[in-house]
N, C-alpha and C positions, 0 to 999 in steps of 0.2 A: 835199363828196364827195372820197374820196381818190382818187388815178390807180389805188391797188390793187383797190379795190370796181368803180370803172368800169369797166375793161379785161372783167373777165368777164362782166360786166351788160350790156356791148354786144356782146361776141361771140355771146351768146345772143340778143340782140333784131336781128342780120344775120340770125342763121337764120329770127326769126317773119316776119320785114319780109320775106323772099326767098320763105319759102310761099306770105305773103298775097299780094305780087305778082307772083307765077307766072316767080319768077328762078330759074335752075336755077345748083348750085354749080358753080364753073367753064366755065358755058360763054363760048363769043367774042366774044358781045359782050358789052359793061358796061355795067354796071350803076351805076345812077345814085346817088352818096352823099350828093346834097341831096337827092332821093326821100326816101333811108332816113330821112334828120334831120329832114327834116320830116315824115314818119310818125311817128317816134320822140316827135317835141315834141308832135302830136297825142294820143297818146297816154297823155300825160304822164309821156314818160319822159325829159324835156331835162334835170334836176339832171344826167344822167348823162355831158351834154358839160360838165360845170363844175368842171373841179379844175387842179391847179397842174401846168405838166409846160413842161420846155428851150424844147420844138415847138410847142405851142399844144395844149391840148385836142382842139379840132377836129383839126388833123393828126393826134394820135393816134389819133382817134375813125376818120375816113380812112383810115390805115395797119390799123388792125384788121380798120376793112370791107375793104379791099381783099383780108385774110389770109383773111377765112373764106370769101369766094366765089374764093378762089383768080385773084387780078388782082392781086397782089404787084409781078408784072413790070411795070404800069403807072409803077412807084412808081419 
């Protein structure tokens, strides 16, 4: 998987994972991103924390969720 293909595959799978688990975007408290990833890998969508990147996959994957439920400033 490239970092290009992931990035948008997992922006879209914060939104389904934040539906299904009744997370609303930006609210105060946070939101768990070993939740999400282990939802995600249930689901079998884990190829999509597997590519090459400076930070690690993971942080990337982390930094992303952090951008779409709006918890940026955590980071």
């Amino acid at each position: 998987m490239k970092r290009s293909e992931a990035e948008p595959a997992i922006h879209h799978l914060v939104h389904q994972w934040a539906a299904a688990a009744g997370v609303e975007v930006g609210a105060p408290d946070q939101p768990s991103f070993s939740a999400f990833k282990r939802w995600a890998d249930q689901q079998g969508y884990s190829s999509y924390f597997v590519f090459r990147s400076t930070m690690g996959a993971t942080d990337d994957a982390e930094r992303w969720f952090d951008q779409e439920l709006r918890q940026a400033w955590r980071n």
